[in-house]
C-alpha positions as CSV (number, residue, x, y, z in Angstrom):
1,X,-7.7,-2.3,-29.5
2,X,-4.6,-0.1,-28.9
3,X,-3.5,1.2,-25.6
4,X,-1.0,3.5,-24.7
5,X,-0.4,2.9,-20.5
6,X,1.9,4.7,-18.1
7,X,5.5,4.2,-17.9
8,X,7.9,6.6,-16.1
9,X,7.1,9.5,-16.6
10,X,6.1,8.5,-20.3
11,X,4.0,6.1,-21.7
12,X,4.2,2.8,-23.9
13,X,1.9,1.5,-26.6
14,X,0.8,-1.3,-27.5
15,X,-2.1,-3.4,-29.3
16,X,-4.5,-6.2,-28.5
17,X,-7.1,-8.0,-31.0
18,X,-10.4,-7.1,-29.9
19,X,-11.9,-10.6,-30.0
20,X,-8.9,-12.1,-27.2
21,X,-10.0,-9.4,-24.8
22,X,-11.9,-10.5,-22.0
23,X,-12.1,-7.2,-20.1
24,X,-9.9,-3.8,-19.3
25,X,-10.4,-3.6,-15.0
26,X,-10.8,-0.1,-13.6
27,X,-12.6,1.3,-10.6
28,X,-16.1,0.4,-10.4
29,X,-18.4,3.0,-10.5
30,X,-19.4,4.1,-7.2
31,X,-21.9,7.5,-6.1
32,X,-19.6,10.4,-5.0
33,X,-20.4,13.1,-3.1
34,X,-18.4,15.3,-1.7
35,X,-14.4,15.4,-2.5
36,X,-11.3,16.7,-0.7
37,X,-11.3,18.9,2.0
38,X,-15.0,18.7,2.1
39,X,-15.2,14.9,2.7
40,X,-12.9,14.8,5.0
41,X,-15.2,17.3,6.9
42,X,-18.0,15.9,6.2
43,X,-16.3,12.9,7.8
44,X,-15.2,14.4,10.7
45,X,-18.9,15.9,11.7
46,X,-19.6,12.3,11.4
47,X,-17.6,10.0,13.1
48,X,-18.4,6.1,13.2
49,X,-18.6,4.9,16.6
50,X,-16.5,8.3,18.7
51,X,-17.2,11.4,19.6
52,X,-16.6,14.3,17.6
53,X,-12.2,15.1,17.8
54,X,-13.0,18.6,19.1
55,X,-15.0,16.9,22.0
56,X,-12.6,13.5,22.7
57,X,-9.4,16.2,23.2
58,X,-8.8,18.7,26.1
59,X,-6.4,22.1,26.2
60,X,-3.3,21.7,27.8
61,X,-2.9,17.8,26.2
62,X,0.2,16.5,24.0
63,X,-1.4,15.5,20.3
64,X,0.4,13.4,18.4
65,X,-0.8,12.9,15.1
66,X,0.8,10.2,12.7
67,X,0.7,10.3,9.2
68,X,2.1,8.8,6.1
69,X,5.6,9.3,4.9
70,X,6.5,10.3,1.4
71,X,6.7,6.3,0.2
72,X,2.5,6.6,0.7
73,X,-0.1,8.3,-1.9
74,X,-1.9,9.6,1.7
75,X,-2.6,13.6,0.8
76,X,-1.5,14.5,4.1
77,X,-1.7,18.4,3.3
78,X,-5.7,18.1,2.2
79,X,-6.5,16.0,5.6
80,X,-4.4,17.7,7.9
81,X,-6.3,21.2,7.5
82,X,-9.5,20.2,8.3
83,X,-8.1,17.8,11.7
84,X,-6.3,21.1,12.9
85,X,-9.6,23.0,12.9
86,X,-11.1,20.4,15.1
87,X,-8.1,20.4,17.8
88,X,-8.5,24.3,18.2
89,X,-12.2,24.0,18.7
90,X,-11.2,21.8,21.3
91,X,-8.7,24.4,22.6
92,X,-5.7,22.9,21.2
93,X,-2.3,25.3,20.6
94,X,0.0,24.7,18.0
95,X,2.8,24.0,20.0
96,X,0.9,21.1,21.8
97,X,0.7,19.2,18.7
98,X,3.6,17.2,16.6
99,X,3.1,15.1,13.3
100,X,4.9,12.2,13.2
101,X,6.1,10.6,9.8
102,X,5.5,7.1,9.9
103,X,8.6,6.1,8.6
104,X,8.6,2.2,9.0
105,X,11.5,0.6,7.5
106,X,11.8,3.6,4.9
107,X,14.6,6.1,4.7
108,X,14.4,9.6,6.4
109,X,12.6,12.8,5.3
110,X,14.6,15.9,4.0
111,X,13.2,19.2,5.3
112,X,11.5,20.0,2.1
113,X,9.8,16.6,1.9
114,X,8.1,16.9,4.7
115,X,6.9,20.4,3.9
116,X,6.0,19.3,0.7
117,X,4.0,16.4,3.0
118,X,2.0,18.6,5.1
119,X,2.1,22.0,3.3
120,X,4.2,25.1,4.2
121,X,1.1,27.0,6.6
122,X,1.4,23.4,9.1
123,X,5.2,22.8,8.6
124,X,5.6,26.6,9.9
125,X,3.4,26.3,12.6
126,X,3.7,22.6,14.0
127,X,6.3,20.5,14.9
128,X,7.1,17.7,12.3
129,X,9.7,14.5,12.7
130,X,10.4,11.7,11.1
131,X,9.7,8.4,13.5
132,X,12.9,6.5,14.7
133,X,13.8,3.1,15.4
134,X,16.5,4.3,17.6
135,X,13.6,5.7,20.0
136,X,11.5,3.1,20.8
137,X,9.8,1.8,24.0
138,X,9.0,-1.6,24.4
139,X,5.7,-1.9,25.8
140,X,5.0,-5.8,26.1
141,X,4.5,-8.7,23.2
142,X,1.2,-9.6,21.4
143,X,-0.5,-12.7,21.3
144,X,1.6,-13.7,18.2
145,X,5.0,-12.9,19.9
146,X,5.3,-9.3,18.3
147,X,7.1,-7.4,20.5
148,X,5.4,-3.7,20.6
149,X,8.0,-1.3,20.3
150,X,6.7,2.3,19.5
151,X,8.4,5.4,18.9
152,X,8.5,7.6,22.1
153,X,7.0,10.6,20.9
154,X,4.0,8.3,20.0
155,X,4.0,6.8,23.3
156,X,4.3,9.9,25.4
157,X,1.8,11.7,24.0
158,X,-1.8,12.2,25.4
159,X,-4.0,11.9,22.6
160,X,-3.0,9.7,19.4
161,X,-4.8,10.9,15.5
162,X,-3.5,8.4,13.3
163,X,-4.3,9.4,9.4
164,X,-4.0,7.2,6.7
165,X,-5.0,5.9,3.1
166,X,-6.8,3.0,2.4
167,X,-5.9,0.7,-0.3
168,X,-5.3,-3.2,-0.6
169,X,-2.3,-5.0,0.5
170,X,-0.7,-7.9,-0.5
171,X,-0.6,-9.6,3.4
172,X,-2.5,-7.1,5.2
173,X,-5.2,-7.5,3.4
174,X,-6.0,-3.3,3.4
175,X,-3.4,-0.2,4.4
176,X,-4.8,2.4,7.3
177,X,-6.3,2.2,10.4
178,X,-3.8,0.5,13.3
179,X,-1.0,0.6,10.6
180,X,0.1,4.2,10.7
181,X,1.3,2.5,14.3
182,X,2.5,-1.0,13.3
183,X,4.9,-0.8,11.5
184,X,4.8,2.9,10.6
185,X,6.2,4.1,14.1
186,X,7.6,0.3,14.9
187,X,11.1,-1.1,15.4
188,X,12.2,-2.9,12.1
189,X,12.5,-6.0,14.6
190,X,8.8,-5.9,15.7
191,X,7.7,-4.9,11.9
192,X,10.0,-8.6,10.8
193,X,7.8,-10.7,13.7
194,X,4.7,-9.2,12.5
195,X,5.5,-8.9,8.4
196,X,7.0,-13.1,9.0
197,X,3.0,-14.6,8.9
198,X,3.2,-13.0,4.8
199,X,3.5,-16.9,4.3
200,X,0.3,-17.9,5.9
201,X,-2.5,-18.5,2.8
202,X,-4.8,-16.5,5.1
203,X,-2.4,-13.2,4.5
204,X,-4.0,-11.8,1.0
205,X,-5.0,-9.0,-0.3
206,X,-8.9,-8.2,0.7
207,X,-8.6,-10.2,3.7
208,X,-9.4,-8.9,7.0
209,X,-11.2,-11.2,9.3
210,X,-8.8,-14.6,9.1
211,X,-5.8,-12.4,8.1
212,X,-2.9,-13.3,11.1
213,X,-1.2,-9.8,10.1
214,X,-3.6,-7.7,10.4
215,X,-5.1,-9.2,13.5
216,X,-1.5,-8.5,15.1
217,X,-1.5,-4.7,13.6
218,X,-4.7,-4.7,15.7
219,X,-3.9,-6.0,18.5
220,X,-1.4,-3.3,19.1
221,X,-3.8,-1.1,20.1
222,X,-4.3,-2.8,23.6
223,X,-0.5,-1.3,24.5
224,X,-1.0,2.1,22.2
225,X,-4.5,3.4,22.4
226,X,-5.2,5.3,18.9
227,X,-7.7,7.9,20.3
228,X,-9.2,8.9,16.5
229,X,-8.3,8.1,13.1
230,X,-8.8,10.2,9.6
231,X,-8.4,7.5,6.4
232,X,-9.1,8.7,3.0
233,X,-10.0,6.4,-0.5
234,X,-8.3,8.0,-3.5
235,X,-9.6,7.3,-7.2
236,X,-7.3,6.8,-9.8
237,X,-7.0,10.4,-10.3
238,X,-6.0,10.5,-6.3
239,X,-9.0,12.8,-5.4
240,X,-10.3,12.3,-1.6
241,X,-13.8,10.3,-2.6
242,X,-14.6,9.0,0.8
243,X,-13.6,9.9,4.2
244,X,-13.9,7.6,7.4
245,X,-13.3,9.3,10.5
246,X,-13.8,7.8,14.1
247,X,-12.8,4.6,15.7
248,X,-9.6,3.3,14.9
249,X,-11.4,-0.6,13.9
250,X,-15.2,0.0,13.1
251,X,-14.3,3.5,10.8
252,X,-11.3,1.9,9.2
253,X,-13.6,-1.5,8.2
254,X,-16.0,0.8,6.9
255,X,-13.2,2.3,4.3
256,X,-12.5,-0.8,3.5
257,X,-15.7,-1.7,2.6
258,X,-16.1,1.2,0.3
259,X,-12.8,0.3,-1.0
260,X,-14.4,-3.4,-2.1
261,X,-17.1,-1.0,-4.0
262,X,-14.6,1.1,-5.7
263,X,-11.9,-1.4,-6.3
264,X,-12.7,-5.1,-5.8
265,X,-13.4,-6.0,-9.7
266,X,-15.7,-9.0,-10.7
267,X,-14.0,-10.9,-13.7
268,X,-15.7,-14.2,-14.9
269,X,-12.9,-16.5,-15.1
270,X,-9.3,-16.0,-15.0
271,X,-7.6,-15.2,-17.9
272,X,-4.6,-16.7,-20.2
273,X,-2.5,-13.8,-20.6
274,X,-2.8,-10.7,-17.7
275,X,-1.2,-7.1,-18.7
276,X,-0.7,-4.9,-15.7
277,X,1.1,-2.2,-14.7
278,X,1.9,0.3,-11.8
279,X,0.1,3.2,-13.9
280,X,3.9,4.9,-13.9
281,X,5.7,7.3,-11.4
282,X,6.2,7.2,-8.9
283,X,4.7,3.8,-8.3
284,X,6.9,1.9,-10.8
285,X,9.9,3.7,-9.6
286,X,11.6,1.1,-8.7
287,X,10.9,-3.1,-8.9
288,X,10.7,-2.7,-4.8
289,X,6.9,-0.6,-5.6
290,X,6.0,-2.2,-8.7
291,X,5.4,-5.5,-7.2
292,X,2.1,-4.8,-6.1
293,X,1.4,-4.6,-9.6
294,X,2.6,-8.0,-10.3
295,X,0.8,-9.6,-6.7
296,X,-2.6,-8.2,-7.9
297,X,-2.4,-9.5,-11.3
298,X,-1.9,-13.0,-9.6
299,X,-5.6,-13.0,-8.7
300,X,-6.6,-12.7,-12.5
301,X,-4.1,-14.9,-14.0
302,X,-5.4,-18.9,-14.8
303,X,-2.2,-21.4,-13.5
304,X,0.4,-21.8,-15.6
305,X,-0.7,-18.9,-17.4
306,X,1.4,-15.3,-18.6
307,X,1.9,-12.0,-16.8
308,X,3.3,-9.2,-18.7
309,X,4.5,-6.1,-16.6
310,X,5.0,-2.9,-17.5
311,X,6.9,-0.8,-15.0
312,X,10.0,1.1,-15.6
313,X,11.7,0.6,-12.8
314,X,14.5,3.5,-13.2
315,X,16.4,3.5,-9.6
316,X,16.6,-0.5,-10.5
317,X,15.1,-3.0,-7.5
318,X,15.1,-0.6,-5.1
319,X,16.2,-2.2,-2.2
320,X,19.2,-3.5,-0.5
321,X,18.3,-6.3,1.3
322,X,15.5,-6.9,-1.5
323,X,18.6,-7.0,-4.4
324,X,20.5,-8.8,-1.6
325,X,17.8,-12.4,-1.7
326,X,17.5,-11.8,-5.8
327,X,21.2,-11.6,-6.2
328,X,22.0,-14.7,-3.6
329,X,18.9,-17.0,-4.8
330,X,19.3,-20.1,-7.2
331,X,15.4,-20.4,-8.1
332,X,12.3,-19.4,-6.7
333,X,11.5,-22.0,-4.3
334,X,14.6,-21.4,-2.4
335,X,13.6,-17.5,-2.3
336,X,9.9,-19.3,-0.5
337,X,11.6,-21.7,1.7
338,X,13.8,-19.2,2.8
339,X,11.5,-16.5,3.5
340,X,9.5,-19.3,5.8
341,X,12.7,-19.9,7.8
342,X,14.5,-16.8,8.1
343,X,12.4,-13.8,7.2
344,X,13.7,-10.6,6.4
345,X,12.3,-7.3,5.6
346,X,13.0,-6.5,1.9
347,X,13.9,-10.6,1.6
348,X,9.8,-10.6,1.4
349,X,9.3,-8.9,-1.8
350,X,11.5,-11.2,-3.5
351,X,10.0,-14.4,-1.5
352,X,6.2,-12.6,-2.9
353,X,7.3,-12.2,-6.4
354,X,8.5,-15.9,-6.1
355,X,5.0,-17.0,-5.4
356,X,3.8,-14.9,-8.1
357,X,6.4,-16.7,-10.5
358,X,4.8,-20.5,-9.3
359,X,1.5,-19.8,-10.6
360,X,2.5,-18.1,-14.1
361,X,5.6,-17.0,-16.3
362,X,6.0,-13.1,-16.3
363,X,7.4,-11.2,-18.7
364,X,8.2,-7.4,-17.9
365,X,8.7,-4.6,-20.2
366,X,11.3,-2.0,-18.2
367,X,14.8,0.2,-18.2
368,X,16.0,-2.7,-16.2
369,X,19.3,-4.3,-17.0
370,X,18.0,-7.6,-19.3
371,X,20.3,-9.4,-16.5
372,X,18.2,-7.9,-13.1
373,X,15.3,-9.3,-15.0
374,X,16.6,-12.5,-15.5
375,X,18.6,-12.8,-12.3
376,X,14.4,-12.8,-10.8
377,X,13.3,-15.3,-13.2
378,X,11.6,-13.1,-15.3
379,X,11.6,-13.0,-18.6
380,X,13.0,-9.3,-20.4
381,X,11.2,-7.2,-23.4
382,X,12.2,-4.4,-25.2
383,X,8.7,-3.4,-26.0
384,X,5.3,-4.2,-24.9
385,X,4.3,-5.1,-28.8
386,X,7.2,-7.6,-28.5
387,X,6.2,-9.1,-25.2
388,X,2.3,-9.2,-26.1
389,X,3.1,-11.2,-29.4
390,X,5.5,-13.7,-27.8
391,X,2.3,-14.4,-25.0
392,X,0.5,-15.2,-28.0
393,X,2.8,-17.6,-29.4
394,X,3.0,-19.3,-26.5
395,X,-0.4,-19.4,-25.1
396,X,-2.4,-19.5,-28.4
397,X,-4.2,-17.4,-31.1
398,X,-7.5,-17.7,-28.7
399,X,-5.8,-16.4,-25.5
400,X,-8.0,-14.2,-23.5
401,X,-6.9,-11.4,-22.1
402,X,-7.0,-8.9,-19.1
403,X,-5.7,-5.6,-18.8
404,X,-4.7,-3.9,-15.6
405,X,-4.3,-0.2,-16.5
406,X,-3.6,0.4,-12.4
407,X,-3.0,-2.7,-10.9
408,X,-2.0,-1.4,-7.7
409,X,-4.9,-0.4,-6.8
410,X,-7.3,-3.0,-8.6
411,X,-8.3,-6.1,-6.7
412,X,-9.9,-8.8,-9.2
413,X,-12.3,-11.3,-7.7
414,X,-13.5,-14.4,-9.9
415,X,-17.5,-14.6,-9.8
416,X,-18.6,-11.4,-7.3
């Protein structure tokens, strides 16, 4: 079979014998009815467990509503049009209302990114910032020694929307809900004690119940009450296929349970040789984004078996403290130990990719130097053709195979 997968901007091809593969994993097929603007709607006529928005917030009250910065695939500029039409059937003005960017431990917004963000009609008629780690109250410590410290505006404010996208994550288990708070409007300090339990086996993609992250990201509500959320699914075409609107815990679990329809595969075993990629910009911008690629192919990939990933990776690794770890590491298990003794944000990805690089050998097809590969114990390919074969030498003319056209986003689970 030949294939011809995103890369850049671009594309790369390459070819497979039909009888190695085992199977190509893309989004399951799921009943869809309303999309975009609608759904979200639709959602927000519906909420799970809440009142309606228009009936929870009163005139005269400070809104804050939080949203994704430009890092995120959330379509802030579809959701936000229908959540302002609620606020001024409650009797909300414009000037009573200001998005906030959850910024995290990601750089700041230029004017014209966050009017590309929210659309030109909101940007002109609401106030929009970026969140700041310089203005932060500390509102007390969770159970798991996070300190809570949360951007003023956030804390100040009467009434907190928080809006989101829902998607797997590598440690907390699924994006939205509580995290447009921790760490989107969080001190990098409080974001570090909460990102440190990555290490726990209980932190995984799909994980929500037993996952020590995400039950911190929750328990930050007790000290920031999130009035409503608005969290969107997005299909690989990023169309709005299901909108959850309500409750900041019982709407966002039922995204994430729509997301296990859409995106949590069944494979029947785990394969010899895994091929996955980002699906190309902007999520393989950079090594820093195109990991996810690489943690959700680990799922699919028997021990001691090969990963090949294809992501270009233009603006190189990424990340400063990330190239800092690759560049100061002597193997892979010191990047792991390390990470479990003195964790550091951007330290993590390289610490995850380690993990990654225990269980199997990974090859990557890029524009990275040959020597940025190599200094990450990866091993460098000019072309995907030239990578596939050398998996085949290696593992055997019967190798099975699995293809991950958008790993990001594709969650494979042995036997469901």
């Amino acid at each position: 079979m030949h294939f011809r997968y995103g890369y850049g901007k671009g594309y790369r091809e390459f070819d497979v014998p039909d009888r190695n593969i085992m199977a190509e994993l893309r989004q399951n097929i799921v009943d869809v009815g309303l999309t975009g603007e609608d759904e979200v709607r639709r959602a927000l006529r519906e909420p799970i467990a809440s009142e309606r928005l228009s009936e929870i917030v009163k005139p005269g009250e400070k809104v804050v509503i939080v949203t994704s910065d430009i890092t995120r695939p959330m379509p802030s500029k579809t959701v936000l049009p229908p959540v302002m039409e609620e606020l001024m059937q409650a009797g909300v003005r414009y000037e009573d209302i200001t998005v906030v960017f959850a910024l995290g431990n990601h750089r700041k917004h230029t004017e014209e990114e966050m009017r590309y963000l929210v659309g030109d009609d909101i940007y002109e008629k609401v106030r929009c910032v970026d969140s700041d780690v310089n203005r932060c109250r500390m509102l007390g410590t969770t159970t798991r020694g996070t300190p809570v410290e949360i951007f003023e505006e956030v804390t100040d404010a009467d009434r907190v929307i928080c809006l989101g996208n829902i998607e797997y994550h590598y440690f907390a288990g699924y994006s939205g809900g509580a995290k447009a708070i921790m760490p989107g409007v969080s001190t990098r300090a409080a974001i570090q004690a909460n990102h440190s339990a990555m290490v726990k086996d209980e932190a995984r993609a799909g994980a929500l119940d037993d996952n020590p992250v995400r039950q911190d990201i929750d328990e930050v509500v007790k000290f920031v009450p999130i009035d409503f959320i608005v969290n969107v699914v997005l299909d690989e075409n990023k169309t709005i296929i299901k909108a959850v609107a309500g409750h900041y815990l019982h709407a966002h679990r039922e995204g994430c349970r729509f997301l296990d329809r859409l995106y949590k595969v069944s494979i029947p075993e785990k394969a010899d040789i895994v091929i996955t990629t980002p699906g190309g910009f902007p999520k393989d911008i950079n090594l820093y984004q195109a990991q996810k690629a690489l943690d959700n192919a680990k799922h699919a990939v028997r021990d001691n078996g090969i990963i090949i990933l294809l992501a270009s990776c233009s603006e190189g690794y990424g990340e400063k403290v990330f190239e800092r770890w690759i560049n100061t590491s002597d193997s892979p298990d010191s990047l792991i130990e390390r990470i479990k003794t003195n964790f550091e944000l951007g330290g993590h990805k390289a610490a995850a990719i380690a993990l990654v690089e225990k269980k199997a050998r990974v090859f990557i097809v890029s524009d990275l130097d040959r020597s940025m590969c190599e200094r990450l114990y990866m091993e460098p390919f000019e072309s995907m053709q030239e990578a596939v074969d050398r998996a085949f030498s290696i593992m055997g003319p019967d190798a099975r195979v699995l293809l991950m056209p958008h790993g990001g986003s594709t969650l494979p689970v042995v036997g469901q």
